[in-house]
N, C-alpha and C positions, 0 to 999 in steps of 0.2 A: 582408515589408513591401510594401503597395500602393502605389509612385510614380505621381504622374502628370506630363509632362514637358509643357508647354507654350512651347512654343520663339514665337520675333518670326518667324520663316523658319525653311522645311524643306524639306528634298529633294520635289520633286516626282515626281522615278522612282530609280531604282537608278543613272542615269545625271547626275544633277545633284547636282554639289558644294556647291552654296550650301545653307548650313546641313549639312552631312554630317556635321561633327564631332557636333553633338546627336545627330543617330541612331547617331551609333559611342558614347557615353557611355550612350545610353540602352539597347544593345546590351549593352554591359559593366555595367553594373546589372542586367541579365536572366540574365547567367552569373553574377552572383553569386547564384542564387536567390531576388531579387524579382520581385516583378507590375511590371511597367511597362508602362503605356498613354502614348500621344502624342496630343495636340490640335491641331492646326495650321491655323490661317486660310491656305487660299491664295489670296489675292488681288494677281490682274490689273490691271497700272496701265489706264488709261483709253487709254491711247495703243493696247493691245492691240486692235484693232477685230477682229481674227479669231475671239479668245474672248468676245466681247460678242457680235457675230452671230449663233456657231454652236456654243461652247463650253457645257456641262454645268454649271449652277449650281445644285450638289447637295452632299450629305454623303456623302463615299466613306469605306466600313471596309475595311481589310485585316489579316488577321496580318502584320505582316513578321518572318519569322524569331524570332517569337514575342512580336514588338511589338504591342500592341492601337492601331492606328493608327489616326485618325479624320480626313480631312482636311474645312474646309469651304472650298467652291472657289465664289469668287466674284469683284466685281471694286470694286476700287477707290474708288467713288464720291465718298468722303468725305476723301480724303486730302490735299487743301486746307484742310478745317477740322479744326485737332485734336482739339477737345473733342467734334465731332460722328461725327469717325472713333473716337478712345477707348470712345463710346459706343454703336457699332455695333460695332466687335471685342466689347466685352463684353456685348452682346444676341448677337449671333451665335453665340459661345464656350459662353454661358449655354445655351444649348437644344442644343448638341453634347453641354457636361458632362452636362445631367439623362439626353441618351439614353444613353450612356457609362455613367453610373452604374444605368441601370435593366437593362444588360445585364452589368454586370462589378463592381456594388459600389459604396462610396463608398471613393474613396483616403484613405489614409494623410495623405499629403503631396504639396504641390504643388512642383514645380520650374521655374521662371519663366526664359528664356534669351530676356534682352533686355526690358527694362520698359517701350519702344512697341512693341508696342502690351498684348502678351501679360500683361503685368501687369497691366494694366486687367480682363483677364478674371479672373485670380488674385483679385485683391481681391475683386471683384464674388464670386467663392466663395466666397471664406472668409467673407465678411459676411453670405452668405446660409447658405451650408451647417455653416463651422466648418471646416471643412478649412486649417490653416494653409500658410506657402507660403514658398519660399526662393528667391532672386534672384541669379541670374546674369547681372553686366554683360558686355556683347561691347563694342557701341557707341560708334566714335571720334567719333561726331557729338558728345556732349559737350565733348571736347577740343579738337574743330577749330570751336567755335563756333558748330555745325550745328545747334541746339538751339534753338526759341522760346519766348519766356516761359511761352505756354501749353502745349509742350510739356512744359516744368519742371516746371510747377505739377503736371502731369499724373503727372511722372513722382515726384513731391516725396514725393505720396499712396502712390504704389505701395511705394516706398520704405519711407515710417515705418507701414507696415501690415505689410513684410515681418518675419518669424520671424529671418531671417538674410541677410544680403549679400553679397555676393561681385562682385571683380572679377578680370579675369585675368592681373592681374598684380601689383606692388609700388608699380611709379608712378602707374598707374590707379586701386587701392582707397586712395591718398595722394590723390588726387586727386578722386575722388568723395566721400570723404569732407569734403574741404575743399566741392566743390562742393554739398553736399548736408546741408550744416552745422545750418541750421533743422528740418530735421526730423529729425535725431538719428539714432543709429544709426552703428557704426562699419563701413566695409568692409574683410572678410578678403579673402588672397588665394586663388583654387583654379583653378588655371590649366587648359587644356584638355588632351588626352590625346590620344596616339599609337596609329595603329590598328597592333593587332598584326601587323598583314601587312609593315608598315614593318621590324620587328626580324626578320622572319625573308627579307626582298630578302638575297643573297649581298652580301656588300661589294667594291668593285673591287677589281681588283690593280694598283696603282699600278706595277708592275713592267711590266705589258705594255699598252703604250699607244702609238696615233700620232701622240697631239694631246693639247693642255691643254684643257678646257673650263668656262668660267664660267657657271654656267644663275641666273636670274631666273623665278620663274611666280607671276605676280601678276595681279588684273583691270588691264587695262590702262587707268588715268584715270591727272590728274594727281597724286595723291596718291603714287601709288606711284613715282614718281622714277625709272623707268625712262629717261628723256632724259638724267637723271643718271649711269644705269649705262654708256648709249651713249657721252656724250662719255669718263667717265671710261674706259674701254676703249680708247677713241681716245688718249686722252692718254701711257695707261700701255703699249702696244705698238702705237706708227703701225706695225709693218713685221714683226711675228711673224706668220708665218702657220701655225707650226705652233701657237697658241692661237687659239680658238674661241670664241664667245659664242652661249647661247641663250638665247631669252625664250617665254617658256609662259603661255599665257592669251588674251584678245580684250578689247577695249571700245572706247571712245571717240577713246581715241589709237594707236590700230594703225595707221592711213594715215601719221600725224604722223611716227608713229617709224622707219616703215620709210621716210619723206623723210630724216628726220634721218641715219639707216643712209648712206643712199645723199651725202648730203651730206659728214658725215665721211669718206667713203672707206673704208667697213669693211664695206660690205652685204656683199663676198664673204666674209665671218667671222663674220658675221650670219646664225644661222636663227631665222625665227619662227616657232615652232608651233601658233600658233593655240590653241582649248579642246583641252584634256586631262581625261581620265577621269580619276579616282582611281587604276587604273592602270598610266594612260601617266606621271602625275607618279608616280610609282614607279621606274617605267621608267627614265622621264629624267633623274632626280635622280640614281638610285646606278650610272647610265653618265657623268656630272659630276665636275669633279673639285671645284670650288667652289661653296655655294652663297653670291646677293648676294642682299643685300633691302636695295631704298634708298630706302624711306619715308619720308615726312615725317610721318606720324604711324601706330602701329599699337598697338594697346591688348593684340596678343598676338605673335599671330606663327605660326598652325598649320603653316605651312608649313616654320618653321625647326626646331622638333623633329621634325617629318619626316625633315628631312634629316639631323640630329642622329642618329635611330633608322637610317637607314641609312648611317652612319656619314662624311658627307661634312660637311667640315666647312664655318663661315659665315663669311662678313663681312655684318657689318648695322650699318645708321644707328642711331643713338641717340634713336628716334622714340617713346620708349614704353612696346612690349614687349620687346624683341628684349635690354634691361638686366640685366630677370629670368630671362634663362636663358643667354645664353652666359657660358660658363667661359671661362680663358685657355687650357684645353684644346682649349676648343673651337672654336675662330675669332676674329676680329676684330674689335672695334664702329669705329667714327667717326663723327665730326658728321655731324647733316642737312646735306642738300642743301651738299656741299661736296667741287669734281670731285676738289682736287687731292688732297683728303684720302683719298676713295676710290679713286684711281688708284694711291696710294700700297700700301695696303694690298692692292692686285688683285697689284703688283708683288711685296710681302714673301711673300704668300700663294707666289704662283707659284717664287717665291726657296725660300721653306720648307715646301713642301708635304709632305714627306715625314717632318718632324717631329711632323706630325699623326699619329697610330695609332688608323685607323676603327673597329677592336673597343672600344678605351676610349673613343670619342664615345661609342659605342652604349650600351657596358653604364653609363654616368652619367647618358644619356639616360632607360634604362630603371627604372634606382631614381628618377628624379623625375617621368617623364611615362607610366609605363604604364598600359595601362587597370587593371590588376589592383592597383595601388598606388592611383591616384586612385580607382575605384568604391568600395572601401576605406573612403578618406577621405571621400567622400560619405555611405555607408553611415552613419558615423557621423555625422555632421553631422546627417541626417536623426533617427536615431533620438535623438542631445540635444534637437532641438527637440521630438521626442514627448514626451520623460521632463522637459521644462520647464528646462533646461540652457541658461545662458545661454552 
């Protein structure tokens, strides 16, 4: 079968995680003996003056590891207006697809990750060329009200065009479908996958150890509750020092949080680490003894089957995603944004850690989230909407 993957965001090198997990799904669709090609607009906000100046506004090809990659790398212009940005992704995308197909075929099938913008160019195919198309939501701007009417509308079309739907989780494709109600169609769930390198990290030995450690790696805005994580740490051990907290990632609130550190009395238990590879979060995660995620809202969660596949177990907010995949094997949920609740749970965790057994995270992890189980399920998803299978 000829895929073709057109992702909203994509790695821009071998060293950027944003968007990674599509390149690891479209990777595992290539070991299963399909064609797979990638499409990717990479566009520079406006803010970017270094790539407007002096940056490369071109169509680059590469194999990657047998990916027929196509990136077009440009900038921004339009991203104030949506219907005029929509209709520049899909003029753009459009003269990528025709070179694409006049060197490597016409696809099979289209695979859509994220409906702004990327959908717009789907559509715009299938309408022209016939090539139908299947849709993968990521996108918590829906649920956190991030969403303009013109962007709706935008994304309404993409929708009741798609073949098939998908969101990545249970309360998301509940939720999209409710939100998405007039223009029909119901959304399944097909969650994201675990790069194999995750299930073959050794797992700690909980036996030989000089310290507890709680790790967090999130982009660092307010969304992701990390202030949350801080006090609640603070709350649940003022005076252990033999327990540790790290937090993994950069953004907006990195200065905020390390006042906050410093405020509570805890920066000496406090490490930040700043951005991580793919990896150093490897690294970091199966040298942890917990992992926290304390979002206020997360439509998946790649990070906590991560951690799952290296056998460390979670506590996570009840933001979303994090509903449809932790087990009581597996870790802990609690309410959003609430310290004492998750202080609580930092405290039972650290009480019962040892009731956790990291091979049985893994191996539960791996019948639900590997790549060779999920490409699988794609596989076939893809080939019902060939053979007209609703």
């Amino acid at each position: 079968m000829h895929i073709l993957i057109i992702p909203s965001w994509y790695p821009r090198n071998l060293n950027d995680i944003g968007g990674s997990f599509f390149r690891e799904q479209a990777l595992e669709l290539k070991k299963q003996g399909h064609e797979v090609g990638v499409l990717s607009l990479q566009h520079r906000p406006l803010r970017d003056l270094h790539f407007i100046l002096f940056g490369k506004r071109n169509t680059s090809f590469e194999v990657d590891e047998g990916l027929l990659t196509y990136r077009k790398n440009g900038v921004k212009w339009l991203g104030w207006a949506p219907r005029l940005h929509a209709w520049w992704c899909e003029k753009e995308l459009l003269k990528v697809f025709e070179r694409y197909v006049k060197k490597h075929g016409m696809p099979d099938i289209i695979h859509v990750h994220s409906m702004l913008y990327a959908g717009c160019a789907a559509m715009a195919i299938y309408k022209k060329h016939g090539v139908p198309y299947v849709i993968t939501e990521h996108s918590s701007a829906f649920q956190r009200g991030l969403v303009i009417s013109s962007q709706k509308i935008i994304a309404e079309k993409v929708s009741q065009n798609a073949l098939k739907r998908f969101a990545v989780s249970r309360p998301f494709a509940d939720f999209l479908s409710e939100y998405f109600l007039m223009s029909g169609g119901k959304w399944l769930v097909m969650p994201n996958m675990v790069n194999d390198r995750f299930f073959e990290c050794q797992i700690k030995d909980e036996e030989n150890k000089s310290e507890f450690v709680f790790i967090n790696i999130a982009l660092l805005t307010v969304n992701k509750g990390v202030g949350l994580f801080l006090n609640a740490f603070a709350k649940a051990f003022p005076n252990n020092t033999h327990i540790k907290l790290k937090i993994g990632g950069y953004g907006k609130e990195w200065e905020a949080l390390q006042k906050l550190s410093r405020r509570l009395g805890i920066s000496d238990r406090v490490v930040f680490l700043g951005e991580l590879s793919r990896q150093q979060v490897m690294e970091q995660v199966s040298a942890s003894d917990v992992f926290v995620l304390s979002s206020h809202y997360e439509t998946f969660g790649v990070v906590v089957i991560e951690s799952l596949a290296l056998g460390v177990p979670v506590i996570a907010t009840r933001c979303g995603g994090p509903e449809d995949i932790i087990r009581k094997d597996d870790g802990m949920l609690v309410p959003v944004n609430d310290i004492d609740a998750l202080a609580a749970a930092m405290v039972k965790m650290y009480d019962e850690r040892a009731q956790f057994d990291g091979a049985k995270i893994r191996a539960a992890c791996h019948a639900r989230y590997s790549g060779e189980v999920l490409a699988e399920r794609l596989a076939q998803v893809y080939a019902d909407v060939l053979d007209g299978k609703s």
